[in-house]
PDB file of N, CA, C and O in Angstrom, chain B, residues numbered from 101:
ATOM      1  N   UNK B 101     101.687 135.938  37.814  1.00  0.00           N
ATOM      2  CA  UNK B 101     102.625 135.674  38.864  1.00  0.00           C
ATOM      3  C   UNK B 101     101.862 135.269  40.118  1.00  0.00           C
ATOM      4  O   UNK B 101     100.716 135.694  40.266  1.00  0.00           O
ATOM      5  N   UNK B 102     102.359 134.560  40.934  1.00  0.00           N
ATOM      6  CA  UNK B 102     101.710 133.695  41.870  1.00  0.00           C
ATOM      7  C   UNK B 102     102.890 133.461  43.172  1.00  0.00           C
ATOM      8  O   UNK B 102     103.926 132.799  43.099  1.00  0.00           O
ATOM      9  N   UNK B 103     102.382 134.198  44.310  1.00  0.00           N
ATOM     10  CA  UNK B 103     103.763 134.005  45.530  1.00  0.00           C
ATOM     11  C   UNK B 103     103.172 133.453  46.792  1.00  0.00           C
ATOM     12  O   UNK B 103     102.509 134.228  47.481  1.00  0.00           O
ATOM     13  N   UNK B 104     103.324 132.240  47.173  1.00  0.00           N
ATOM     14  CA  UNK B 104     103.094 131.855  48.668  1.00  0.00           C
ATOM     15  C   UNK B 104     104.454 131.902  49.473  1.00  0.00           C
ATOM     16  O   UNK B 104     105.630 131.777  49.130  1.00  0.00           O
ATOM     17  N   UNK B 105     103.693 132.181  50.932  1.00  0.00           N
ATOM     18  CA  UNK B 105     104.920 131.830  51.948  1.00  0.00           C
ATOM     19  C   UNK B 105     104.633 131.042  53.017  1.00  0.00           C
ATOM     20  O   UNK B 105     103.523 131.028  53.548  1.00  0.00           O
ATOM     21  N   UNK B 106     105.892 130.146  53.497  1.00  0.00           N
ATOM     22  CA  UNK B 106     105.551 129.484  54.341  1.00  0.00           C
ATOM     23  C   UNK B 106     106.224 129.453  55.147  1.00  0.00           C
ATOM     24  O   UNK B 106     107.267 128.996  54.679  1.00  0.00           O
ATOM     25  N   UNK B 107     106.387 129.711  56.452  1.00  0.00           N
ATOM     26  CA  UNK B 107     107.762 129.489  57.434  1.00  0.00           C
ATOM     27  C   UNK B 107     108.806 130.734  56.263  1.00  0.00           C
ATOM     28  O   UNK B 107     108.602 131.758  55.610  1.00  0.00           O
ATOM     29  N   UNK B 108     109.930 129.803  56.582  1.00  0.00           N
ATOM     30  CA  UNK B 108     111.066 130.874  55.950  1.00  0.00           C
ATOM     31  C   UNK B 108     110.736 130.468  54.225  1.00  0.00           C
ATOM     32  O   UNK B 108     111.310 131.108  53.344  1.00  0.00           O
ATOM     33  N   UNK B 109     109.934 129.548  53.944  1.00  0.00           N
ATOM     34  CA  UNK B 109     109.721 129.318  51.967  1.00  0.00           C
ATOM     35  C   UNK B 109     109.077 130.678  51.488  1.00  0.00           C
ATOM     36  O   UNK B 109     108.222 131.506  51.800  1.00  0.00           O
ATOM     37  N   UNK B 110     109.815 130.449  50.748  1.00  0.00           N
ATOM     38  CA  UNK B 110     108.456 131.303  49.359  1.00  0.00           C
ATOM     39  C   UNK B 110     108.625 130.378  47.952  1.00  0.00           C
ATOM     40  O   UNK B 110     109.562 129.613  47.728  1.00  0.00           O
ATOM     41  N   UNK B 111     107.426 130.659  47.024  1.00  0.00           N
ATOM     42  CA  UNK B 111     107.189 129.377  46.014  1.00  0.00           C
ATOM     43  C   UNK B 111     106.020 130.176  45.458  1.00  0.00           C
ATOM     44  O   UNK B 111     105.203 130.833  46.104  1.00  0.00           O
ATOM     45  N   UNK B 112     106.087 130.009  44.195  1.00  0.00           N
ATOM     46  CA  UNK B 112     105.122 130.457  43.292  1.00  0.00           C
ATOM     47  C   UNK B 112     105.359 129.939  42.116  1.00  0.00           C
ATOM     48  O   UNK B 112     105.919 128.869  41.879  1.00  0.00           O
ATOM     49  N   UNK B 113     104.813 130.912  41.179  1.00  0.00           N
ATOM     50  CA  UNK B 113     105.118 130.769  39.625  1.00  0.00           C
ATOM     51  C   UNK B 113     105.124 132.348  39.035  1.00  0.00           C
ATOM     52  O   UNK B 113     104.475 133.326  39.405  1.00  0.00           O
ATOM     53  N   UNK B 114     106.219 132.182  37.865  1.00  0.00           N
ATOM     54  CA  UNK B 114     107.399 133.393  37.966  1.00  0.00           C
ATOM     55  C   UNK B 114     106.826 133.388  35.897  1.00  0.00           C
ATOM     56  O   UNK B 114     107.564 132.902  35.040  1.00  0.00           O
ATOM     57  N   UNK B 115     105.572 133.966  35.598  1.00  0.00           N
ATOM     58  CA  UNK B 115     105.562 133.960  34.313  1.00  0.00           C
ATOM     59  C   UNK B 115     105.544 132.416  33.067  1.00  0.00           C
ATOM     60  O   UNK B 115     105.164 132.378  31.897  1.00  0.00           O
ATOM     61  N   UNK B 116     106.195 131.179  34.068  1.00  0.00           N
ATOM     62  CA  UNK B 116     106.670 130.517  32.696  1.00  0.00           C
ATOM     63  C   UNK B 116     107.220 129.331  33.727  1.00  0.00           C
ATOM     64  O   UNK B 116     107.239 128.127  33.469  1.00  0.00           O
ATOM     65  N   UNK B 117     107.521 129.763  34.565  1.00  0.00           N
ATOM     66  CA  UNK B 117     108.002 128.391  35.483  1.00  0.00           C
ATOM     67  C   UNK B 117     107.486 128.530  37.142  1.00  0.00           C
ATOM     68  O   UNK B 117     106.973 129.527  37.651  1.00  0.00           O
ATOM     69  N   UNK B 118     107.788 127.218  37.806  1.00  0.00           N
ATOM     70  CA  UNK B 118     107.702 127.516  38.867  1.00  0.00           C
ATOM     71  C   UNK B 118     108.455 127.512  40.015  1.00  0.00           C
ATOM     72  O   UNK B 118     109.216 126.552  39.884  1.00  0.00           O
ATOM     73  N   UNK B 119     108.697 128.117  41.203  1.00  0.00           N
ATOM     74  CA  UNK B 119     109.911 128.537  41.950  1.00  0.00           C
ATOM     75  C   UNK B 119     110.030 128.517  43.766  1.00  0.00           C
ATOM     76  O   UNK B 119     109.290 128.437  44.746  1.00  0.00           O
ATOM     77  N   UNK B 120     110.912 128.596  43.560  1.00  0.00           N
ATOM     78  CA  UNK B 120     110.914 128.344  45.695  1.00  0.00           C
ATOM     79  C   UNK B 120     112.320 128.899  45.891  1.00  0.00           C
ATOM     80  O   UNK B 120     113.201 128.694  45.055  1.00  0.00           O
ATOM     81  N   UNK B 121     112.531 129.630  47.046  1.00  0.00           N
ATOM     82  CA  UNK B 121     113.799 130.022  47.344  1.00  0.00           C
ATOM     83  C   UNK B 121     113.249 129.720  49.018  1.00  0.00           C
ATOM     84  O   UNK B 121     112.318 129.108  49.543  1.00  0.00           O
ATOM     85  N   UNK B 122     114.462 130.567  49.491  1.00  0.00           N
ATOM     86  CA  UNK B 122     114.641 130.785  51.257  1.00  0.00           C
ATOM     87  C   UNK B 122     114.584 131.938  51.604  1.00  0.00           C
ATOM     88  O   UNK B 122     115.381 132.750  51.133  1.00  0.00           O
ATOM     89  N   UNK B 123     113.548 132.341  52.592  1.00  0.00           N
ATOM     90  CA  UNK B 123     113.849 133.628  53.235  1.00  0.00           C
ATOM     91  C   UNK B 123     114.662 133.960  54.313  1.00  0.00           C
ATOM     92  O   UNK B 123     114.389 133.757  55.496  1.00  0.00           O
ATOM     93  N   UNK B 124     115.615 134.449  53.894  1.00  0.00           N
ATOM     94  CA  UNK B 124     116.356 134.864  55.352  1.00  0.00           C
ATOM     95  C   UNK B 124     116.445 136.613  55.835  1.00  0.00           C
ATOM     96  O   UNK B 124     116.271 137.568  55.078  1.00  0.00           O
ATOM     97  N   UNK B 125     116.707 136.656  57.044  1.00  0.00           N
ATOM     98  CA  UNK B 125     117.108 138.035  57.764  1.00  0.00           C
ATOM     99  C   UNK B 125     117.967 138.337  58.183  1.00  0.00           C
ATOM    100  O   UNK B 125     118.328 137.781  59.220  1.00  0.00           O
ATOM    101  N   UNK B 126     118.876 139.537  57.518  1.00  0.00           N
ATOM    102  CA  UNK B 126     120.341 140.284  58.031  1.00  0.00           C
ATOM    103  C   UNK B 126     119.752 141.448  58.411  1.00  0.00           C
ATOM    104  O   UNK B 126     118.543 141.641  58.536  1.00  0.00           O
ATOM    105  N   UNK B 127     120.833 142.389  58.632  1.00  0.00           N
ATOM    106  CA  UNK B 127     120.970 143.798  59.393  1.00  0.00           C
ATOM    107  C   UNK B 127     120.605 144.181  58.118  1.00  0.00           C
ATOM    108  O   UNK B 127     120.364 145.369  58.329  1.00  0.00           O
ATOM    109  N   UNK B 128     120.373 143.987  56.811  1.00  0.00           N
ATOM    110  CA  UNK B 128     119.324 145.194  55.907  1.00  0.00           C
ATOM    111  C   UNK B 128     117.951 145.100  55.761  1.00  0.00           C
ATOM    112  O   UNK B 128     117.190 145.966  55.329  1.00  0.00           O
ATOM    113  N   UNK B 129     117.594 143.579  56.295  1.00  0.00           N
ATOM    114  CA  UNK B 129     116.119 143.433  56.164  1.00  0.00           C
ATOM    115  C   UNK B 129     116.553 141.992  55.917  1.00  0.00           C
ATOM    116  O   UNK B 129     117.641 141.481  56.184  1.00  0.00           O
ATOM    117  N   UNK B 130     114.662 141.029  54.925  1.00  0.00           N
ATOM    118  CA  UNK B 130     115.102 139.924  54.333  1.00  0.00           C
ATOM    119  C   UNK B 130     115.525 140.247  53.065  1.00  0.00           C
ATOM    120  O   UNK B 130     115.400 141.303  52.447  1.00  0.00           O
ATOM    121  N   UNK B 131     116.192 138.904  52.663  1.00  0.00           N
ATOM    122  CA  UNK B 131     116.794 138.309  51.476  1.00  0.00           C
ATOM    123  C   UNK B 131     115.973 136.934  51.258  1.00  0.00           C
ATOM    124  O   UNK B 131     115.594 136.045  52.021  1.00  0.00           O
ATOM    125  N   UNK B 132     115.860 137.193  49.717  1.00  0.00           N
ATOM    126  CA  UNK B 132     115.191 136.015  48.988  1.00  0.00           C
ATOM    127  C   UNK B 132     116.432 135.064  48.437  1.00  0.00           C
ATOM    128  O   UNK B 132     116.942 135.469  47.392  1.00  0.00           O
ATOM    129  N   UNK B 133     117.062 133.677  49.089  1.00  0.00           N
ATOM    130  CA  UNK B 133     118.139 133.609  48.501  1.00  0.00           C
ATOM    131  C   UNK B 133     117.519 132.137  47.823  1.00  0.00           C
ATOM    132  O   UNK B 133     116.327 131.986  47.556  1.00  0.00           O
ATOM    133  N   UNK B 134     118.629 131.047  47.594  1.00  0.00           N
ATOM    134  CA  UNK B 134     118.330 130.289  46.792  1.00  0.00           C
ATOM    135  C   UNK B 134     117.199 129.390  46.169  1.00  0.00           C
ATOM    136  O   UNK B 134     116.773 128.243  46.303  1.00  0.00           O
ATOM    137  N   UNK B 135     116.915 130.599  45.359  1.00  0.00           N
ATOM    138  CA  UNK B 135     115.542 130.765  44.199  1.00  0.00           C
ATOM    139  C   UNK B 135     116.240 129.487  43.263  1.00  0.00           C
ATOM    140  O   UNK B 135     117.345 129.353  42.738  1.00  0.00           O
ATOM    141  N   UNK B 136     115.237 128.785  43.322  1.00  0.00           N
ATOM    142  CA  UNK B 136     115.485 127.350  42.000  1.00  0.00           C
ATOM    143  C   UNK B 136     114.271 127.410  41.160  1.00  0.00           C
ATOM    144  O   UNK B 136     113.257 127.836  41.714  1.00  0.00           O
ATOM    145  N   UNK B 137     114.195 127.044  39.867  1.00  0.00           N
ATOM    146  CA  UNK B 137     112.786 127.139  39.132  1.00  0.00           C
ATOM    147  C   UNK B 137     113.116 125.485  38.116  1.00  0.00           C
ATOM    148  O   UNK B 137     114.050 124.721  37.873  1.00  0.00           O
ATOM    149  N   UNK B 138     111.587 125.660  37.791  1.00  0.00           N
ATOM    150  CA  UNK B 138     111.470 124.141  37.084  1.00  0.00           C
ATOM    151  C   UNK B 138     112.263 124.755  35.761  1.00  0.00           C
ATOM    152  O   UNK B 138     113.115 125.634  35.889  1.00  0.00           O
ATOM    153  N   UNK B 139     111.942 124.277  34.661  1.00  0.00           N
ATOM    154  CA  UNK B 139     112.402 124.710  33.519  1.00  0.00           C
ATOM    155  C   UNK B 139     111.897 124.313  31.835  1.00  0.00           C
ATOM    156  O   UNK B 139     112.353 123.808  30.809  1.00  0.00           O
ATOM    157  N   UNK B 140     110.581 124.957  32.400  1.00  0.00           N
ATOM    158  CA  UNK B 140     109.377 124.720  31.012  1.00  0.00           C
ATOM    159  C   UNK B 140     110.000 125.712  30.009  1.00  0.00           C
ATOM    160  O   UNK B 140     110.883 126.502  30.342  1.00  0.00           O
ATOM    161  N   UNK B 141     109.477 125.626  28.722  1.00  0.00           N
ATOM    162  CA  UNK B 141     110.088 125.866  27.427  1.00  0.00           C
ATOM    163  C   UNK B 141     108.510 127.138  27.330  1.00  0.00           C
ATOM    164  O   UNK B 141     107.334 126.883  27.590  1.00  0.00           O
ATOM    165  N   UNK B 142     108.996 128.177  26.967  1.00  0.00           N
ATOM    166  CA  UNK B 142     108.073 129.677  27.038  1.00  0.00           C
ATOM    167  C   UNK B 142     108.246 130.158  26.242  1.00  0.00           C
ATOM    168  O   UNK B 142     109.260 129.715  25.702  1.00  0.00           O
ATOM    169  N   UNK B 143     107.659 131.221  25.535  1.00  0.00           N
ATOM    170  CA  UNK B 143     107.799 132.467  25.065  1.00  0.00           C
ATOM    171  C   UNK B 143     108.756 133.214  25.530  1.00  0.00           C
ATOM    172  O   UNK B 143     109.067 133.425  26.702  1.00  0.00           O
ATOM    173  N   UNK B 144     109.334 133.711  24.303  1.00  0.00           N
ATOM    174  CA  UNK B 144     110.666 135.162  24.645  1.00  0.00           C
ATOM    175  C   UNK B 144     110.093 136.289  25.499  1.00  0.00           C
ATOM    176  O   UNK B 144     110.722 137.199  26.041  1.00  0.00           O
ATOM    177  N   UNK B 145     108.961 136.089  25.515  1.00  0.00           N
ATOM    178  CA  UNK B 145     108.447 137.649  26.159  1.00  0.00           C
ATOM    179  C   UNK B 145     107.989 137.427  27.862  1.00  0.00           C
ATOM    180  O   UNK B 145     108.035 138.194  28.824  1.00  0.00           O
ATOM    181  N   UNK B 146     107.552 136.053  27.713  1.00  0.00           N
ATOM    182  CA  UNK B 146     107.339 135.638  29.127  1.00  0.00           C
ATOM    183  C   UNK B 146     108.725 135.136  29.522  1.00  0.00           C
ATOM    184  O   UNK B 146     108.661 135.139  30.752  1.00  0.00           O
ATOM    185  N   UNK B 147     110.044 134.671  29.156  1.00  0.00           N
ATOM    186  CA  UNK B 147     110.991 134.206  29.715  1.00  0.00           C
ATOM    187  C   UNK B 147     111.625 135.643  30.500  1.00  0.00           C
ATOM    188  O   UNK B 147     112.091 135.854  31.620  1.00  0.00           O
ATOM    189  N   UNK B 148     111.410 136.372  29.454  1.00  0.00           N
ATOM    190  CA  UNK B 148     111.841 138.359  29.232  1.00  0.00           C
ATOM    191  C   UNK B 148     111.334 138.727  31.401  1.00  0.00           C
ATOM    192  O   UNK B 148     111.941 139.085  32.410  1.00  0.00           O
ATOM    193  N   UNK B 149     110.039 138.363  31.056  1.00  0.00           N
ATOM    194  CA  UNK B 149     109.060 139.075  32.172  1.00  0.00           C
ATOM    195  C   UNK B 149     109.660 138.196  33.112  1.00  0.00           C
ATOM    196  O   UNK B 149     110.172 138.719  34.101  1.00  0.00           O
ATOM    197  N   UNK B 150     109.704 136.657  32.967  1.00  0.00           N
ATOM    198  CA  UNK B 150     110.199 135.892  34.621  1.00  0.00           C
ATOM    199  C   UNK B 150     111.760 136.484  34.684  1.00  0.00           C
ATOM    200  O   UNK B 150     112.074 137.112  35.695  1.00  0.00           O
ATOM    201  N   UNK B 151     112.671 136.307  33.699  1.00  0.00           N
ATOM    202  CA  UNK B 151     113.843 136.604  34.312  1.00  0.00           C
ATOM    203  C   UNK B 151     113.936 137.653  34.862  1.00  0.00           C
ATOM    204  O   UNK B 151     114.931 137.721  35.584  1.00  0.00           O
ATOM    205  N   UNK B 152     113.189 138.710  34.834  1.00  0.00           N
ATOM    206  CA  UNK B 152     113.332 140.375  35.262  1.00  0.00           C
ATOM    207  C   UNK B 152     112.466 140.076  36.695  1.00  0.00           C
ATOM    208  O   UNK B 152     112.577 140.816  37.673  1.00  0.00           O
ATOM    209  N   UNK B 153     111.875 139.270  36.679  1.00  0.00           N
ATOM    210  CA  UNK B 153     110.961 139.338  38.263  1.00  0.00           C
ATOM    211  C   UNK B 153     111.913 138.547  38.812  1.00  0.00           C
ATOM    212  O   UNK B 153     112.705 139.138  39.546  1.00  0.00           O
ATOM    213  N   UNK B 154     112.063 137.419  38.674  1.00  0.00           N
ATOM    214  CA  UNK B 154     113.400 136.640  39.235  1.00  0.00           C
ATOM    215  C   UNK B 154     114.664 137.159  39.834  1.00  0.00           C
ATOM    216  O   UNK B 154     115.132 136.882  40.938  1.00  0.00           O
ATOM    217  N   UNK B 155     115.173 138.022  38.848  1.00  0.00           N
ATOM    218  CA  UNK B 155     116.367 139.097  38.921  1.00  0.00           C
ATOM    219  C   UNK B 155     115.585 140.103  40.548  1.00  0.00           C
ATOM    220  O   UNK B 155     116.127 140.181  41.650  1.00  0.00           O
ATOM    221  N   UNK B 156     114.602 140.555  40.251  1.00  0.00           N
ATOM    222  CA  UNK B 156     114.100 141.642  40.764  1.00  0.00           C
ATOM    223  C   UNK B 156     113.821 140.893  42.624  1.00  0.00           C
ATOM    224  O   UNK B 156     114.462 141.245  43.614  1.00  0.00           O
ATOM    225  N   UNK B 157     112.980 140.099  42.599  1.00  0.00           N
ATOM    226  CA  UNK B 157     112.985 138.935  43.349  1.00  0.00           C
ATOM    227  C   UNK B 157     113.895 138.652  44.654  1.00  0.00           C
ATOM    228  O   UNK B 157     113.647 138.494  45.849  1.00  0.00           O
ATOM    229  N   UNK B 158     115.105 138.661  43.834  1.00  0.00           N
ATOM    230  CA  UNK B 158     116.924 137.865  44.778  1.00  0.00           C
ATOM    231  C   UNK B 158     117.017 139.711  45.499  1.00  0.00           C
ATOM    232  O   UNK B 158     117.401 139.915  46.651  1.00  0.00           O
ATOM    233  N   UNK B 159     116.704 140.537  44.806  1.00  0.00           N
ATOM    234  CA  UNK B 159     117.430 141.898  45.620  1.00  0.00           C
ATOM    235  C   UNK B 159     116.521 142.742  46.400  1.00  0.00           C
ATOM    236  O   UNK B 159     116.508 143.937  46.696  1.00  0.00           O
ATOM    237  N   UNK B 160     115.475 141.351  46.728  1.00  0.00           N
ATOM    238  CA  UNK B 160     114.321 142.667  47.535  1.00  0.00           C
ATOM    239  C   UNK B 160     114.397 142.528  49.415  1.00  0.00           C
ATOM    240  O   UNK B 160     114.639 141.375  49.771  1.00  0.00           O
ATOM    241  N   UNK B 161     114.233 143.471  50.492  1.00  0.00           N
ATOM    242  CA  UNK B 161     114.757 143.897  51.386  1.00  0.00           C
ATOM    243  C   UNK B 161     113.836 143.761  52.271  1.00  0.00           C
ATOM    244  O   UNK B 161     114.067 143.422  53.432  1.00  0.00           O
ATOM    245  N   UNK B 162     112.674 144.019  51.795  1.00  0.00           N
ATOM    246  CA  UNK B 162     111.649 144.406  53.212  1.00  0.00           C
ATOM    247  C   UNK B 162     110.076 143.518  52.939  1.00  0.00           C
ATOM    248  O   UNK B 162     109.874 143.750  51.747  1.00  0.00           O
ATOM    249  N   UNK B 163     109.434 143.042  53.208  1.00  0.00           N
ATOM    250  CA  UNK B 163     108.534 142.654  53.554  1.00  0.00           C
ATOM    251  C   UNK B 163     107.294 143.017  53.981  1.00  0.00           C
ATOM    252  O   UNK B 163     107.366 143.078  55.208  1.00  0.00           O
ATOM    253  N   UNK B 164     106.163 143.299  53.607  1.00  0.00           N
ATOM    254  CA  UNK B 164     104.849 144.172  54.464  1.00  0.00           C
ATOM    255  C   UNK B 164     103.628 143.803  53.667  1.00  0.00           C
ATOM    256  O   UNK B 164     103.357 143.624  52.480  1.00  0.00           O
ATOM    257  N   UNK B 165     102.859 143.756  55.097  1.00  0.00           N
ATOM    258  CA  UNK B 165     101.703 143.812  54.750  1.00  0.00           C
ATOM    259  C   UNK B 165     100.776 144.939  54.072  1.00  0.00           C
ATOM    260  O   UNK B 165     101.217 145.870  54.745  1.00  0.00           O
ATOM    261  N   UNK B 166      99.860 145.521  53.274  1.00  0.00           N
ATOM    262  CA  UNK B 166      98.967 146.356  53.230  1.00  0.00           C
ATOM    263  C   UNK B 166      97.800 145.749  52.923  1.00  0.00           C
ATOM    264  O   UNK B 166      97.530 145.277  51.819  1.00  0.00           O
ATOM    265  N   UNK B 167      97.036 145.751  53.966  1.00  0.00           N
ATOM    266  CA  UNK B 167      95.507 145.045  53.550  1.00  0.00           C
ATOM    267  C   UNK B 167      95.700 144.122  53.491  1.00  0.00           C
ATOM    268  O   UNK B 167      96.422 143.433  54.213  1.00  0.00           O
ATOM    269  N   UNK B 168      94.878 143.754  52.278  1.00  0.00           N
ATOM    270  CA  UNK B 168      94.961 142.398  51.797  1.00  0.00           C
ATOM    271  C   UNK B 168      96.126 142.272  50.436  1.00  0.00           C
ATOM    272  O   UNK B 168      95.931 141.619  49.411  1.00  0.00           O
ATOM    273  N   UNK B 169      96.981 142.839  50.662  1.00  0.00           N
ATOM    274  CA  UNK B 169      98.363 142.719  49.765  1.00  0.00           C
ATOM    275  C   UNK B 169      99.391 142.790  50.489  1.00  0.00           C
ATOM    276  O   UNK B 169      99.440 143.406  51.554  1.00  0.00           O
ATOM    277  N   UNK B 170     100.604 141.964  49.812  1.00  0.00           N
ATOM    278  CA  UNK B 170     101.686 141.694  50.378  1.00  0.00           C
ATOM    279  C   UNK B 170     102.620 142.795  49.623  1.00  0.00           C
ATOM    280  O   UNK B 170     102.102 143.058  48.538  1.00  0.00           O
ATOM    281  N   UNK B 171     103.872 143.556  49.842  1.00  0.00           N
ATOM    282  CA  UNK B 171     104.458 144.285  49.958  1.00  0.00           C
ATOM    283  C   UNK B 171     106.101 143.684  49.652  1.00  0.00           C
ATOM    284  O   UNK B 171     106.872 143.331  50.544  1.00  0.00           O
ATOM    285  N   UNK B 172     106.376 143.674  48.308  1.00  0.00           N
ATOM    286  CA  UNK B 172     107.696 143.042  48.597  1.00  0.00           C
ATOM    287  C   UNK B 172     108.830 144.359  48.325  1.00  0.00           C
ATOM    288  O   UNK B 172     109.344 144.243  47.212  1.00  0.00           O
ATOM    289  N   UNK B 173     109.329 145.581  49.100  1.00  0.00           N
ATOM    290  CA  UNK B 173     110.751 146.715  48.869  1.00  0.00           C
ATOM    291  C   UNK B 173     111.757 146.357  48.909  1.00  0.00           C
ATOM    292  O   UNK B 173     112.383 145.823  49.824  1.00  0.00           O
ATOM    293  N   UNK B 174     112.160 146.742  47.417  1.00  0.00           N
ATOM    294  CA  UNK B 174     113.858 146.552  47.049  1.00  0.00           C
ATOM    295  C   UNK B 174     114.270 148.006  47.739  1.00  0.00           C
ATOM    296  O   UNK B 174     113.635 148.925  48.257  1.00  0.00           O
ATOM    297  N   UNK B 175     115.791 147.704  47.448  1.00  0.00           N
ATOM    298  CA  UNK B 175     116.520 148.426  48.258  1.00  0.00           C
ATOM    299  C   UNK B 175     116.449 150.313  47.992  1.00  0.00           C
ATOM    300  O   UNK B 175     116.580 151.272  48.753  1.00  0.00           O
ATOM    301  N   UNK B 176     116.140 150.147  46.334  1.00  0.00           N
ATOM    302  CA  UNK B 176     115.624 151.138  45.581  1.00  0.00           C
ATOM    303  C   UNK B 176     114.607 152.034  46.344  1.00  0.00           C
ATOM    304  O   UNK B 176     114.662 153.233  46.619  1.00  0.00           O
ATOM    305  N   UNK B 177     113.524 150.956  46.641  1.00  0.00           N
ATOM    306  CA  UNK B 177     112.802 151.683  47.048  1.00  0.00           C
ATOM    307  C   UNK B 177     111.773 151.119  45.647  1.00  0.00           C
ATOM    308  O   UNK B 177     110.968 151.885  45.118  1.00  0.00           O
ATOM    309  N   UNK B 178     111.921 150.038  45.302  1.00  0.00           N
ATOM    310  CA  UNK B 178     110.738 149.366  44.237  1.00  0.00           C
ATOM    311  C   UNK B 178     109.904 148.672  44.939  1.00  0.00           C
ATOM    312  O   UNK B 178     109.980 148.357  46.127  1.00  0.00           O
ATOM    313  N   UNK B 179     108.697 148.324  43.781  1.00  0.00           N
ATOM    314  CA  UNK B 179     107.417 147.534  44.959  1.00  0.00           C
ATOM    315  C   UNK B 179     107.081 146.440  43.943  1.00  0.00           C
ATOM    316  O   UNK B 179     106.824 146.641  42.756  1.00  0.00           O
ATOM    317  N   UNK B 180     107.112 145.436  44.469  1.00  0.00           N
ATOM    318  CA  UNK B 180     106.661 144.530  43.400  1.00  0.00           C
ATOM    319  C   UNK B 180     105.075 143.805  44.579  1.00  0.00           C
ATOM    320  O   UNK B 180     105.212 142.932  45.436  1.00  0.00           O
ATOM    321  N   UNK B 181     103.811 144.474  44.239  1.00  0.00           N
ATOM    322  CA  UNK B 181     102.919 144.290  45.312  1.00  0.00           C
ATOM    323  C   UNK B 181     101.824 143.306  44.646  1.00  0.00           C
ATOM    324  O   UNK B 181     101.122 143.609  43.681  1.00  0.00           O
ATOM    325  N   UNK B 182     101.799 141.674  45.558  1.00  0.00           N
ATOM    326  CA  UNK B 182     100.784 141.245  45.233  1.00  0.00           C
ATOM    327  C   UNK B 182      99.798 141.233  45.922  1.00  0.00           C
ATOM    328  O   UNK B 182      99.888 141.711  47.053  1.00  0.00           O
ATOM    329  N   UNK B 183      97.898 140.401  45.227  1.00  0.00           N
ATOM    330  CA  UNK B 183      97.327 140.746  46.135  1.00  0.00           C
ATOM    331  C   UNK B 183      96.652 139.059  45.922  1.00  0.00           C
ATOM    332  O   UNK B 183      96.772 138.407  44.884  1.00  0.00           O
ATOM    333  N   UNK B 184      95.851 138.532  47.339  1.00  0.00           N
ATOM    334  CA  UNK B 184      95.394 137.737  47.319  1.00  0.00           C
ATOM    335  C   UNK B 184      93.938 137.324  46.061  1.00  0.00           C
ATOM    336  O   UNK B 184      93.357 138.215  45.442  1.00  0.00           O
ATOM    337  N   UNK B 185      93.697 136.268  45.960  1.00  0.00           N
ATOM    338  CA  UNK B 185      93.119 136.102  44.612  1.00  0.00           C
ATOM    339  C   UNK B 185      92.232 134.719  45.261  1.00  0.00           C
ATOM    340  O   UNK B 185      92.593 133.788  45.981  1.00  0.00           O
ATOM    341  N   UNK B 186      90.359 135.226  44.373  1.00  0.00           N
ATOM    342  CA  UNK B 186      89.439 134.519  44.942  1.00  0.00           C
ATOM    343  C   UNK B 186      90.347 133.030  44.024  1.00  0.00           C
ATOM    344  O   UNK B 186      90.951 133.169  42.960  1.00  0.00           O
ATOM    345  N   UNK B 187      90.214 131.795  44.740  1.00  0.00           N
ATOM    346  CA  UNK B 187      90.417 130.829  43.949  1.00  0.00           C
ATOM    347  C   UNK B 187      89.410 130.670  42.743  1.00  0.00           C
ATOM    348  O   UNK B 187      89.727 130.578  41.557  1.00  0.00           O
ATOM    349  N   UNK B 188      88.190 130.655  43.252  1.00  0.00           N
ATOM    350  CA  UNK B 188      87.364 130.800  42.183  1.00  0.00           C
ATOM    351  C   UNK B 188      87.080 131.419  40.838  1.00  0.00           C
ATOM    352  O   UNK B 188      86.323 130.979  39.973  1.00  0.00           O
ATOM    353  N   UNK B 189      87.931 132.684  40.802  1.00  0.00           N
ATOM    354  CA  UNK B 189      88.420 133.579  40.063  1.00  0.00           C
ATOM    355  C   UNK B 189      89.447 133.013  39.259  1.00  0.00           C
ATOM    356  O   UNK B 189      89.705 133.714  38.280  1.00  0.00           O
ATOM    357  N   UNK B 190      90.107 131.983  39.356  1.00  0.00           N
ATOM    358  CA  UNK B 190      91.131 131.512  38.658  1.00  0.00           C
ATOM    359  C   UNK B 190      90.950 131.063  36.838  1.00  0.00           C
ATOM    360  O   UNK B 190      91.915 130.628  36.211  1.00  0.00           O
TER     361      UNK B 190
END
């Protein structure tokens, strides 16, 4: 999984495809709203893993930094936390 942001974008790659929505801000925090993805042909197990991050993705609330990782809290109180990555390492 792979998440940049830019201004109000976010865009990555979600297991199997790749994706961009809008960030916006209400009185609960942000919202990740219209998430669009390309639509490459995958594995059941990776379609399994993007649709559940995708799903997971649209209902998350808060935003934060830690370190050198980004912080994405659903309303739950879930963490879906990435961390920056040497390019070179790729």
């Amino acid at each position: 999984m792979q998440v940049q942001f830019s201004g109000t974008r976010i865009s990555g790659f979600s297991a199997c495809n790749r994706f961009t929505g809008q960030l916006t801000e209400d009185s609960r925090g942000f919202s990740i709203t219209q998430i669009t993805t390309t639509r490459m042909a995958c594995s059941s197990v990776r379609e399994e893993i993007e649709r559940e991050f995708l799903y997971l993705l649209n209902d998350y609330r808060t935003i934060a930094r830690d370190g050198d990782r980004i912080l994405i809290i659903g309303p739950n109180r879930e963490v879906l936390s990435f961390s920056k990555i040497n390019p070179s390492s790729k």
